[in-house]
Backbone as a chain_set.jsonl record, in Angstrom:
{"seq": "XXXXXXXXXXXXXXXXXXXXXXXXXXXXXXXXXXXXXXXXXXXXXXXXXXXXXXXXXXXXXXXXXXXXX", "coords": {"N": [[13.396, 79.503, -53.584], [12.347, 76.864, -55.757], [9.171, 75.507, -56.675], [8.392, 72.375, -56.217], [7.479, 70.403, -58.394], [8.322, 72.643, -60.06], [11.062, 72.234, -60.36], [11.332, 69.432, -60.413], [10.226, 69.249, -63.286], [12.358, 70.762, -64.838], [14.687, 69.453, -64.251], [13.693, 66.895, -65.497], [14.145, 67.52, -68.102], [16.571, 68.447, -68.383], [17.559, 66.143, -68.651], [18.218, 64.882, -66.013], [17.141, 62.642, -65.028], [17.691, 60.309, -66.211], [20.102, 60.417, -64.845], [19.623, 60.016, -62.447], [18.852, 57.579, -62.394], [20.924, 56.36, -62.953], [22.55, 56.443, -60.909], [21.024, 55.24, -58.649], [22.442, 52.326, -58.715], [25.088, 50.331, -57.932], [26.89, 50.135, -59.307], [26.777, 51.87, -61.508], [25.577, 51.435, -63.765], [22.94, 51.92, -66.868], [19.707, 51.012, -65.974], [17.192, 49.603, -67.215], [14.589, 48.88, -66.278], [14.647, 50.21, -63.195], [14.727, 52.777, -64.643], [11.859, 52.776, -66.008], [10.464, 53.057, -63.72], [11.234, 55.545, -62.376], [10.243, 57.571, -64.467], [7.734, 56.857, -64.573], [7.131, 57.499, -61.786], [7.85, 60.359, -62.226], [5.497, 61.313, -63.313], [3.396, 61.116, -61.279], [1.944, 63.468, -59.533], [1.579, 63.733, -56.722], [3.607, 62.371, -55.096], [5.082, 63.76, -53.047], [7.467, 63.289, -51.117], [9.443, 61.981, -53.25], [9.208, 64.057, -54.812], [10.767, 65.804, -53.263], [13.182, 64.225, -52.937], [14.48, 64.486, -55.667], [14.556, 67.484, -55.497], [16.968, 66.851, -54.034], [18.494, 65.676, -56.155], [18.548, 67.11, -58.17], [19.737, 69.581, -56.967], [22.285, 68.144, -56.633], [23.052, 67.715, -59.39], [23.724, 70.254, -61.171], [25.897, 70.502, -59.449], [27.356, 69.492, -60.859], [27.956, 66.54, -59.865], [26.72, 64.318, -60.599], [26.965, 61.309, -61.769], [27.377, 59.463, -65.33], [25.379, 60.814, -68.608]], "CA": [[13.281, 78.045, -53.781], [11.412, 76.436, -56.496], [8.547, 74.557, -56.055], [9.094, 70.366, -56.117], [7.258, 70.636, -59.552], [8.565, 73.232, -61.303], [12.209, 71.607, -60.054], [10.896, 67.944, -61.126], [10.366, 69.607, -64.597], [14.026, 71.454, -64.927], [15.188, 67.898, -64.136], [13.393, 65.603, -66.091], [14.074, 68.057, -69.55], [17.967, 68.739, -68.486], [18.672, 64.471, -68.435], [18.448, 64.563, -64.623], [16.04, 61.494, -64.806], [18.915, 59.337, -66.75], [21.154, 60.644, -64.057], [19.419, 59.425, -60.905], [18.423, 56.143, -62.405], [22.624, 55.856, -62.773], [22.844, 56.976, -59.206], [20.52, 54.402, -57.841], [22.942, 51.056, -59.232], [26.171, 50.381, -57.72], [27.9, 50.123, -60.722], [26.624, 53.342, -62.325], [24.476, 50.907, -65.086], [22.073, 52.12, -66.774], [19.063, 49.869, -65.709], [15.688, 49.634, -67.793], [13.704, 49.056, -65.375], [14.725, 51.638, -62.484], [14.131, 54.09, -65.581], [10.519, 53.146, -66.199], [9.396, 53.491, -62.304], [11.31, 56.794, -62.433], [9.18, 57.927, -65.629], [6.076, 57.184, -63.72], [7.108, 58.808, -60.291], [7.442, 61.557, -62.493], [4.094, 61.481, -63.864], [2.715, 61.387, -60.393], [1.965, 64.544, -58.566], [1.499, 63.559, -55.248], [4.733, 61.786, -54.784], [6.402, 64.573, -51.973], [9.243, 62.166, -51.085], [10.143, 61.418, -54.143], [9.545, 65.344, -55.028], [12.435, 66.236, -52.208], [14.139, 63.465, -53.528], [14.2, 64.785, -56.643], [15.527, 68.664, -55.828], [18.361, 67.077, -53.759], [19.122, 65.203, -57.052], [18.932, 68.932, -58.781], [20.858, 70.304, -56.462], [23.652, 67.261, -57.481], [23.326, 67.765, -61.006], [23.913, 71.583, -60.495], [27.273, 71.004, -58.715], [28.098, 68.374, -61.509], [28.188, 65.326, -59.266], [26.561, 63.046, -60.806], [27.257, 60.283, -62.957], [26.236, 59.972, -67.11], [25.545, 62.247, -69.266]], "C": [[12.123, 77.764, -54.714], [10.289, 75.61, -56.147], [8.897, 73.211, -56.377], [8.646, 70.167, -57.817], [7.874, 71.099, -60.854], [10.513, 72.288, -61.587], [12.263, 70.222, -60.884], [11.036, 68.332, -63.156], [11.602, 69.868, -65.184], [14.29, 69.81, -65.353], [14.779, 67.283, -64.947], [13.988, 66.606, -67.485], [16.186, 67.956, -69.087], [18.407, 67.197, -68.595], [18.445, 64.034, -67.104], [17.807, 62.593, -64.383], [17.206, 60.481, -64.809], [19.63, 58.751, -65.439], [20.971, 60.036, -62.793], [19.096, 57.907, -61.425], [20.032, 55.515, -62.273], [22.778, 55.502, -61.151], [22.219, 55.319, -58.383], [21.575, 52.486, -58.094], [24.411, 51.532, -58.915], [26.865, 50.792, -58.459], [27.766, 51.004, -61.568], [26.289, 52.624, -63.816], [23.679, 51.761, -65.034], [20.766, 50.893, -66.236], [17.55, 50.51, -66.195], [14.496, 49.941, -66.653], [13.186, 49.724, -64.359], [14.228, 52.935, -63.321], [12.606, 54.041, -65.815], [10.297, 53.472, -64.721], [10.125, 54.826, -61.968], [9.974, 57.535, -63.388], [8.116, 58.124, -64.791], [6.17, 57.282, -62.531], [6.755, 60.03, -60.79], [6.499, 62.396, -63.085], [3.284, 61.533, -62.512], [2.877, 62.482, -59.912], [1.888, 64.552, -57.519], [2.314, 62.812, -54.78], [5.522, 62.407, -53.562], [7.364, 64.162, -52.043], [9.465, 61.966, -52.102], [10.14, 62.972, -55.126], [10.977, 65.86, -54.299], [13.561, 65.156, -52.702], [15.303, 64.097, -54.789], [15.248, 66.267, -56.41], [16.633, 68.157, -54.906], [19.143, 66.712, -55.124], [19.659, 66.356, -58.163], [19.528, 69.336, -58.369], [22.157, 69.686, -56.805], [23.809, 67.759, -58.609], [23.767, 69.632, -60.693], [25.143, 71.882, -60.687], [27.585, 69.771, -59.938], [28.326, 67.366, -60.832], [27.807, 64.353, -59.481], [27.094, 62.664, -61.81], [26.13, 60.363, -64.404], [26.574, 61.489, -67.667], [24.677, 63.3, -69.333]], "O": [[11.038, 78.319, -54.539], [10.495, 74.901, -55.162], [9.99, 73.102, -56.932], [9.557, 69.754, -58.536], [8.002, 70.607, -61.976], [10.988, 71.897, -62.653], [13.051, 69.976, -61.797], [11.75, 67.779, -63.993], [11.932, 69.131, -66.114], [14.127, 69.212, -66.416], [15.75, 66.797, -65.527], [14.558, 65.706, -68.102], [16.887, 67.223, -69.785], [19.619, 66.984, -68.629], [18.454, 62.817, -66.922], [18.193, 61.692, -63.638], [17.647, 59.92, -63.806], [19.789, 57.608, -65.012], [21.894, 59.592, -62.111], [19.153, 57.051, -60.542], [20.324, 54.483, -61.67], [23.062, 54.481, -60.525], [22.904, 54.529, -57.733], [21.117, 51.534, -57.463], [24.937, 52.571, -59.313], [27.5, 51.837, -58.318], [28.589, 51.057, -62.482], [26.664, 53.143, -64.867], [23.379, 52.414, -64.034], [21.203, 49.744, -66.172], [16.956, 51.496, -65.758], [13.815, 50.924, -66.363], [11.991, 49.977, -64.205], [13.55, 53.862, -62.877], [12.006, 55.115, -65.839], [9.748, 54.573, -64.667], [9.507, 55.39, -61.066], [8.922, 57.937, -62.893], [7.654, 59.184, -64.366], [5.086, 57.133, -61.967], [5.866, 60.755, -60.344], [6.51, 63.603, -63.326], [2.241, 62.158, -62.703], [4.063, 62.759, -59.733], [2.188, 65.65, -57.048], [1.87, 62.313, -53.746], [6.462, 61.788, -53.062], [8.218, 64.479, -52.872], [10.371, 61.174, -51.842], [10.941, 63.077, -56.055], [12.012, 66.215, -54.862], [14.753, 65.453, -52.779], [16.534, 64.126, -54.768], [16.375, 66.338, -56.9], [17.508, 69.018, -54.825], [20.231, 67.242, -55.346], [20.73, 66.455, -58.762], [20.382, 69.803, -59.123], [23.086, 70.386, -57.209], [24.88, 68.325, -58.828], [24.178, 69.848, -59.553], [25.666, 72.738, -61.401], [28.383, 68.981, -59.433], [29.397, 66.966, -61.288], [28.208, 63.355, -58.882], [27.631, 63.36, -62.672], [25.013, 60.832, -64.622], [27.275, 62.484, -67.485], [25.011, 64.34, -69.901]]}, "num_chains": 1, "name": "protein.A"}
């Protein structure tokens, strides 16, 4: 298992970021705003929860399940 970090990294370079901001909006919009307070979760390091958040969303992208591109 990776650490929440190195995982967070994978993710934010493969698109993942895009991908969960889709995730979070019914309608699978993108939405501006959900994307900046992603951005700067992912500039925080001391986030945990939103680290575990994060490798289940890796583990989605992975299996291809999410939405976007």
């Amino acid at each position: 298992m990776h650490d929440a970090q190195h995982v967070i990294c994978n993710c934010h370079h493969s698109g993942a970021l895009k991908k969960m901001a889709y995730l979070q909006n019914d309608n699978n919009v993108w939405d501006e705003e959900k994307s900046d307070l992603y951005k700067k979760a992912f500039k925080c390091k001391f986030m945990h929860d939103f680290y575990k958040l994060s490798q289940l969303r890796c583990n989605l992208e992975k299996d291809n399940l999410l939405p976007g591109a």
